[in-house]
C-alpha positions as CSV (number, residue, x, y, z in Angstrom):
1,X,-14.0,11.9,-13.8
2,X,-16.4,12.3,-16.7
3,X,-19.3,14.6,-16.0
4,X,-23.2,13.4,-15.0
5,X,-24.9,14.8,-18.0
6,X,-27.9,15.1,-15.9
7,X,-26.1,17.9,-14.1
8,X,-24.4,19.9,-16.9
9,X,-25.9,22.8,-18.0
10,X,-25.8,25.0,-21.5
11,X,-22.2,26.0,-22.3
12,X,-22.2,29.3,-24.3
13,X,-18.9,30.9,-25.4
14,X,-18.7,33.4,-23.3
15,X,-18.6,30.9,-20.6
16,X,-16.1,28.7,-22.4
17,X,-13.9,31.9,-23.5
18,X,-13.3,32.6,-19.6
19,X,-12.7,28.8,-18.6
20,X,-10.2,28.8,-20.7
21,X,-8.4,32.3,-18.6
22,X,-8.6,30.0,-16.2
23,X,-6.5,27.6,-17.7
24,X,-4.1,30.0,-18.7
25,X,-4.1,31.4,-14.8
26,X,-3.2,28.1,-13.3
27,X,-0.6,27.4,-15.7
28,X,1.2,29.9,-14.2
29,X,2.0,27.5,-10.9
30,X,2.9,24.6,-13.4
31,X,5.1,21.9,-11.9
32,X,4.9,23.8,-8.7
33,X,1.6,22.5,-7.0
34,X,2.1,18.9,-6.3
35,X,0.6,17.5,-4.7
36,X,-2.0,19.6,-5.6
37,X,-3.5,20.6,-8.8
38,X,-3.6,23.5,-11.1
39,X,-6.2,25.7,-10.7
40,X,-7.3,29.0,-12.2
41,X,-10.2,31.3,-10.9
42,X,-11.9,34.5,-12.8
43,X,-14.6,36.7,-11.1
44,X,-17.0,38.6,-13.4
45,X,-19.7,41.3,-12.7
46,X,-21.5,42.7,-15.2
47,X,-19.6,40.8,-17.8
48,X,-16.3,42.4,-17.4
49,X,-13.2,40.7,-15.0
50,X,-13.3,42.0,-11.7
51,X,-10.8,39.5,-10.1
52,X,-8.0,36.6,-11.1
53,X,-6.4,34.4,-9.2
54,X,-4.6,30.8,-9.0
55,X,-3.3,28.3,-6.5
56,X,0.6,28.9,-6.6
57,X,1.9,26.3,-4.3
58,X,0.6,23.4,-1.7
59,X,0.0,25.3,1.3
60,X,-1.1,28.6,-0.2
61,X,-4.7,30.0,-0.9
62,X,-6.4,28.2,-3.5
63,X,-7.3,30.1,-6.5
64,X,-11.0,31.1,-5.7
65,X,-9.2,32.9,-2.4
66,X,-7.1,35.0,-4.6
67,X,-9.6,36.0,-7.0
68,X,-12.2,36.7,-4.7
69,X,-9.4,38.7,-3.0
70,X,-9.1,40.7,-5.8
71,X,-12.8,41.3,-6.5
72,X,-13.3,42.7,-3.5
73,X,-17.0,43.8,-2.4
74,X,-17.3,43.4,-6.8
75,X,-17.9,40.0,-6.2
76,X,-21.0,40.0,-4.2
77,X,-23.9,39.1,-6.8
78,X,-20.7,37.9,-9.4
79,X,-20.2,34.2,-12.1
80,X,-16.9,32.8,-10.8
81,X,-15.4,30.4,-12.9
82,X,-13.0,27.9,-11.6
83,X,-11.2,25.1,-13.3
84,X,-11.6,22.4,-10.5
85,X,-14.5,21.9,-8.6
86,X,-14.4,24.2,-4.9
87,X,-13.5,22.2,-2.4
88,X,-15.7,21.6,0.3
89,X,-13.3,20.5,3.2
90,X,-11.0,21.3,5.8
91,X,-7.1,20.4,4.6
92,X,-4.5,23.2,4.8
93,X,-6.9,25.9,4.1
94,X,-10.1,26.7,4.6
95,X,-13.2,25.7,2.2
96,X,-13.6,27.1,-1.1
97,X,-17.3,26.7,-1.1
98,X,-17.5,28.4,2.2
99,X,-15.9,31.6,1.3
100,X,-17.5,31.8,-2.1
101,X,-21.0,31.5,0.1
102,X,-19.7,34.5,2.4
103,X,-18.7,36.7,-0.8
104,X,-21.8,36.3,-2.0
105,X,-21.8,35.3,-5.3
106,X,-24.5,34.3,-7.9
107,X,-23.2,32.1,-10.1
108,X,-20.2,29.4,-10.0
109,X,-19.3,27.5,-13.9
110,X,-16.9,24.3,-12.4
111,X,-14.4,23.3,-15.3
112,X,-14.7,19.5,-13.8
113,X,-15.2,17.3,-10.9
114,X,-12.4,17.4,-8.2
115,X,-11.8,13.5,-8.1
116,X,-10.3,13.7,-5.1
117,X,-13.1,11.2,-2.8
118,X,-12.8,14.1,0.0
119,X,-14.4,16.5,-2.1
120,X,-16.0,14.5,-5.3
121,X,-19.5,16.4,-6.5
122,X,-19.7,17.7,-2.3
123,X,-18.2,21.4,-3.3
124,X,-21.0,21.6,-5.8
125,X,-23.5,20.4,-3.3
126,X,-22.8,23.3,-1.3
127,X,-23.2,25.8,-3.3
128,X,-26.4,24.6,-4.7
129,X,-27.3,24.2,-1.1
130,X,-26.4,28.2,-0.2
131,X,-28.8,28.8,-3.6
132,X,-25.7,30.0,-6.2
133,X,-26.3,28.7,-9.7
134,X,-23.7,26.3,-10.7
135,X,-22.8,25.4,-13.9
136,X,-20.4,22.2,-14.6
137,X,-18.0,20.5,-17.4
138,X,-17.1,24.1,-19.3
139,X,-14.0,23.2,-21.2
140,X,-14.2,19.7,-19.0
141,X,-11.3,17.8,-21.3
142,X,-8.6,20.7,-21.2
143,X,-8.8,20.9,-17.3
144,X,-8.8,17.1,-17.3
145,X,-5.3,17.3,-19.0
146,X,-4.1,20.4,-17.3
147,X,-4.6,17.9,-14.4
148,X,-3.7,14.8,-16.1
149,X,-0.8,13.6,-13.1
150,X,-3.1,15.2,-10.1
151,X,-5.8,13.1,-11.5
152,X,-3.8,9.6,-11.5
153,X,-2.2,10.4,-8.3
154,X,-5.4,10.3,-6.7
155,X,-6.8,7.6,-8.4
156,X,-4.6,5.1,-8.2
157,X,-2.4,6.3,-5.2
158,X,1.0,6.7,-7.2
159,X,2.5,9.4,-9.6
160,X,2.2,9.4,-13.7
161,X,5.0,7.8,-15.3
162,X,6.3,9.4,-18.4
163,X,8.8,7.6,-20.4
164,X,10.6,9.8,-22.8
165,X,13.2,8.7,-25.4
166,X,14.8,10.4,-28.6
167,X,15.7,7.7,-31.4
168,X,16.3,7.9,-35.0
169,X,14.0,6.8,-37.6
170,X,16.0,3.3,-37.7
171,X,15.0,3.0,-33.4
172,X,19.1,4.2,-32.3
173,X,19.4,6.5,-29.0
174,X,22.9,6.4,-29.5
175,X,25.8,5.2,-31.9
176,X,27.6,1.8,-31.6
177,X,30.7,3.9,-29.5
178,X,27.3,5.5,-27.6
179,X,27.9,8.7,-28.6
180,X,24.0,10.8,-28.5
181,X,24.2,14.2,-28.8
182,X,22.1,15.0,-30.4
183,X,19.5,13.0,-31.9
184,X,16.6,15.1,-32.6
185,X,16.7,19.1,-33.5
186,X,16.8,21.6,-31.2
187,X,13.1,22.1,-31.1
188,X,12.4,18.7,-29.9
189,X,14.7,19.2,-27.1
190,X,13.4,22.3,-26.2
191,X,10.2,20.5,-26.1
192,X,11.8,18.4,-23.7
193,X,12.6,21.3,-21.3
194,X,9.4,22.2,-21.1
195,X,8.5,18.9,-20.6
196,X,10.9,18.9,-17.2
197,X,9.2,22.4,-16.2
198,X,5.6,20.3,-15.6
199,X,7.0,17.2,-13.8
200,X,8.0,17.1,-10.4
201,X,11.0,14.6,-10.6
202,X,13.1,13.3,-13.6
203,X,14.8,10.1,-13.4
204,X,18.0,8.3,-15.0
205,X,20.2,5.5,-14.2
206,X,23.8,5.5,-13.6
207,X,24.4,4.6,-17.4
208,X,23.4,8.3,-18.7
209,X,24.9,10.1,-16.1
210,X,28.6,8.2,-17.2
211,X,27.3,8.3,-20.7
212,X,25.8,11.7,-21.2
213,X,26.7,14.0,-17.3
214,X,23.4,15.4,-18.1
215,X,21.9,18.4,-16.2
216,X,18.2,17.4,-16.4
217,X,16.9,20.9,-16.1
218,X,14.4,22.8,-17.7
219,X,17.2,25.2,-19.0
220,X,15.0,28.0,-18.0
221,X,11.9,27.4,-19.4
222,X,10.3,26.8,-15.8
223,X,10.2,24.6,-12.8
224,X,13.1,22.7,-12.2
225,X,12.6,19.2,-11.9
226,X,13.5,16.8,-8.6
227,X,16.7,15.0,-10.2
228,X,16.9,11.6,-9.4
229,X,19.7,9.2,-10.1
230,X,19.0,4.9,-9.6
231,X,22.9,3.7,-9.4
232,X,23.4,0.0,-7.8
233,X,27.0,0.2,-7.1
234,X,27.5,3.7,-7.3
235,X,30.1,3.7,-9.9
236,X,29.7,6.7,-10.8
237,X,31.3,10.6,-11.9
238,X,32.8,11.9,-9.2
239,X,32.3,15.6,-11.1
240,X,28.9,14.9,-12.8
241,X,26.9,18.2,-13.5
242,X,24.1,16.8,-11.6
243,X,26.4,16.7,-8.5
244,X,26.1,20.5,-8.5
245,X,22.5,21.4,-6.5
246,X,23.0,25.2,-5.3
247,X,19.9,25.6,-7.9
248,X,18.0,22.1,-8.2
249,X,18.4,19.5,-5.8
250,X,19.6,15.9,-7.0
251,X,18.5,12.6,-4.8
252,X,21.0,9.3,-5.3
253,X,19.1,5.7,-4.9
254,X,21.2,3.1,-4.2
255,X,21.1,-0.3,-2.3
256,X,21.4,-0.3,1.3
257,X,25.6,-0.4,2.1
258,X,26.8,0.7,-1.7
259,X,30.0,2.0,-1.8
260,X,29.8,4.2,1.6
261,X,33.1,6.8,0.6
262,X,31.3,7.7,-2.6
263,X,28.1,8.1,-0.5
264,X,29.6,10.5,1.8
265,X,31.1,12.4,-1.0
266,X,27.6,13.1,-2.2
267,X,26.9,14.3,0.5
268,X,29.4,17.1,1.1
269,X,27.7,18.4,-2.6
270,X,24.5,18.4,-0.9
271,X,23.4,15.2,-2.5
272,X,20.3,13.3,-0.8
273,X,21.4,9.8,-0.5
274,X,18.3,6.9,0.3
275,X,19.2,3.5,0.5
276,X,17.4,1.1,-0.2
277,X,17.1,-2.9,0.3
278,X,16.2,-3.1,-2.9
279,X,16.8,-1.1,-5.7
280,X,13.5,-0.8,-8.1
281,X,11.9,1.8,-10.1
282,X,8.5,1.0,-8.4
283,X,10.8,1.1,-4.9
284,X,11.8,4.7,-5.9
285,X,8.7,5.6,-7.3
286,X,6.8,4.8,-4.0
287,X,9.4,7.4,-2.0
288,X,8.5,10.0,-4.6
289,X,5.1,9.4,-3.6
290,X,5.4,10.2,-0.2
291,X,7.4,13.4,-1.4
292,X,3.9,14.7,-3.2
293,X,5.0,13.8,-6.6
294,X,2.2,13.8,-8.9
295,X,4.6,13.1,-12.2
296,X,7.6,11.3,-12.8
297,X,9.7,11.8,-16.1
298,X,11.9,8.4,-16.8
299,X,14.3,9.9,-19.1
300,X,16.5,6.8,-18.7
301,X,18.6,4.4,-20.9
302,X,17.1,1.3,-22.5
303,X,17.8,-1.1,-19.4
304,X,16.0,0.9,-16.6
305,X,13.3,1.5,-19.2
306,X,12.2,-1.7,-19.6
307,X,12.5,-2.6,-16.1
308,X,10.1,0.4,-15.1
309,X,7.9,-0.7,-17.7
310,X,8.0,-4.4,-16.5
311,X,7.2,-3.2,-13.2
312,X,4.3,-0.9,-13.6
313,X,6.2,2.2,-12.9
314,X,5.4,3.9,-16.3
315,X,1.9,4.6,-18.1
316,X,2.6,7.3,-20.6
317,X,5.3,7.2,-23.5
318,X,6.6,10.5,-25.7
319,X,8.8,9.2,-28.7
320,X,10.8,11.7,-30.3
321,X,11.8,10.3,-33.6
322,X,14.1,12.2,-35.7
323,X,14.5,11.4,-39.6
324,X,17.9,10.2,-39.7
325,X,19.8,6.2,-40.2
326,X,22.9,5.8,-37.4
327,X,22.6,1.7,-38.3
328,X,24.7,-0.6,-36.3
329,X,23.5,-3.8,-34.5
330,X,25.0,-3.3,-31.6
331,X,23.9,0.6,-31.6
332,X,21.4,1.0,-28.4
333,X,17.9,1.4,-28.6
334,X,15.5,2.9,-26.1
335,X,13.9,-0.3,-24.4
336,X,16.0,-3.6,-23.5
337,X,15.0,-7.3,-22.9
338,X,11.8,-7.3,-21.7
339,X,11.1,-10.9,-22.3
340,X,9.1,-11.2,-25.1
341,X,9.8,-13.5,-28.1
342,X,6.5,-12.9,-30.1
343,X,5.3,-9.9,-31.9
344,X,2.0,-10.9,-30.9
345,X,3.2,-10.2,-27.0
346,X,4.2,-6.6,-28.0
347,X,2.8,-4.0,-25.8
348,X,-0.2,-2.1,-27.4
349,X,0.1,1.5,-26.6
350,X,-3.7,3.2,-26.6
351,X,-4.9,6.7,-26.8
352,X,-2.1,7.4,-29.8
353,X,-1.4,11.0,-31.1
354,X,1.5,11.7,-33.7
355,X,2.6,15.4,-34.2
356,X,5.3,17.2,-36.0
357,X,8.1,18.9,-33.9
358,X,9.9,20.4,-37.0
359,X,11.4,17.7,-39.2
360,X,11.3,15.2,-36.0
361,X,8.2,13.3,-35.2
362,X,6.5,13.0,-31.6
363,X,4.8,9.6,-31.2
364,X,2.6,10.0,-27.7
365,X,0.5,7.3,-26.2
366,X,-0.4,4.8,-22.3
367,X,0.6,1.6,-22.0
368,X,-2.3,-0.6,-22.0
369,X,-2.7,-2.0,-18.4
């Protein structure tokens, strides 16, 4: 939600310099919010820090709670600075507004607008209301992206869908005997752990798990990811690595009666099994709605790819290319059929950024809807 100039106020550095500790605060709680945002809070008197805080986990304090717990009676007569507007509301916790009214502060400087229609410009009304000074859109686009998933979630009632692929400069994921490890360097696929530490569930279809027995984790870099497998038939590994979930738990989509010995095997390893009548990545996407997921990576082969594109399942791509020929026709490549016979019908990606992860190349971009 872009902010009303009409209400923004003067941005000086000093304002922008402790938006941005906010920032860094609430990335602490990355990829363990949903399906709540990030959020960062700072309390300052007399120009110095008095208080920090941010919203770990749905369910907990928000961050204004914690840093106004740490102020302490230093807050009365305070500037807080918080990343996402207060909210104004009654969900699992009290209102933010409310309790920055009872501490008594001065001053409030909002990173951005809380799009969520429950709160939406009212947290700010309330504080004017109780007479604090509020100042709005400090730092506005890096909040926005800290945000990026919470802010799709709620506007269009579904998570973010991230497609990621690595290929080589000649558009190969793998070689003609499907061999793929690796394609890009190891910085790129560090990348790609941290990648996994900000999303809340990471997908791939039976092919990779036969293929590759990935682990789909974040290899300690973070959060560990919801691993979720799409597999028809369930012809799968019966000793896949993502079959082990003391750590990170795996869910298995299938369709409704597949393969029911394999399914109870699953489950002795603690494997969630859902069933489904019909197995579809916007099927699987809707139940990981309902779970609070606020991103989804599809880390997936070329078939499944093009099917979650085709179905609206994905809106964000991150190509990884690495500068090196594998050649073959028959060599995979990271999107299948997806019916189109012109180059005309090719789909336009918008919003396109290109960036150098050592020698490899990051391509990042939305699918034009």
């Amino acid at each position: 939600m872009s902010i009303d100039p009409s209400i923004e106020s003067n941005q000086d550095e000093g304002d922008r310099q402790m938006m941005r500790r906010c920032l860094e605060l609430a990335q602490r709680a990355r990829g363990k919010t949903a399906p709540n945002p990030m959020v960062g809070a700072v309390v300052v008197q007399a120009g110095q820090i008095v208080g920090e805080g941010f919203h770990p986990q749905a369910g907990q304090p928000h961050a204004e709670v914690f840093a106004l717990r740490d102020a302490g009676d230093r807050a009365t007569g305070a500037t807080v600075y918080v990343s996402l507007e207060p909210c104004s509301h009654y969900g699992r916790t009290p209102p933010c507004a409310d309790a920055l009214i009872a501490a008594g502060v001065a001053r409030v400087v909002v990173g951005m607008v809380d799009p969520n229609p429950q709160v939406a410009g009212r947290g700010l009304e309330k504080l004017r209301a109780a007479g604090i000074a509020v100042t709005v859109g400090v730092e506005e686009a890096a909040c926005q992206a800290l945000n990026e998933p919470f802010v799709y979630r709620i506007t269009h009632q579904t998570p973010l869908g991230i497609l990621k692929y690595a290929m080589t400069l000649d558009g190969k994921i793998a070689t003609t005997t499907g061999h793929s490890a690796w394609v890009t360097s190891p910085a790129s696929r560090q990348m790609v752990h941290d990648l996994r530490a900000g999303c809340d569930a990471v997908i791939v279809g039976g092919n990779t798990v036969r293929r590759d027995n990935p682990l789909l984790t974040s290899h300690g870099r973070g959060h560990n990811p919801l691993r979720v497998v799409m597999s028809r038939q369930l012809d799968l590994p019966a000793d896949a690595q993502l079959w082990q979930t003391a750590e990170t738990p795996t869910v298995v989509f299938t369709e409704t009666g597949a393969n029911p010995d394999f399914q109870q095997h699953l489950q002795k390893l603690g494997v969630e099994m859902v069933e489904l009548p019909d197995l579809t990545p916007a099927a699987v996407t809707a139940n990981l709605y309902t779970r609070g997921a606020m991103s989804v990576l599809w880390e997936c082969g070329g078939t499944l790819a093009a099917t979650a594109i085709a179905d609206g399942s994905i809106q964000k791509v991150l190509a990884f290319i690495a500068p090196k020929l594998i050649g073959g026709a028959a060599a995979p490549s990271p999107i299948g059929d997806l019916g189109l016979t012109l180059m005309t019908q090719g789909i336009a990606l918008d919003r396109v950024q290109w960036r150098a992860i050592g020698q490899d190349l990051l391509v990042e971009g939305y699918l034009l809807s």
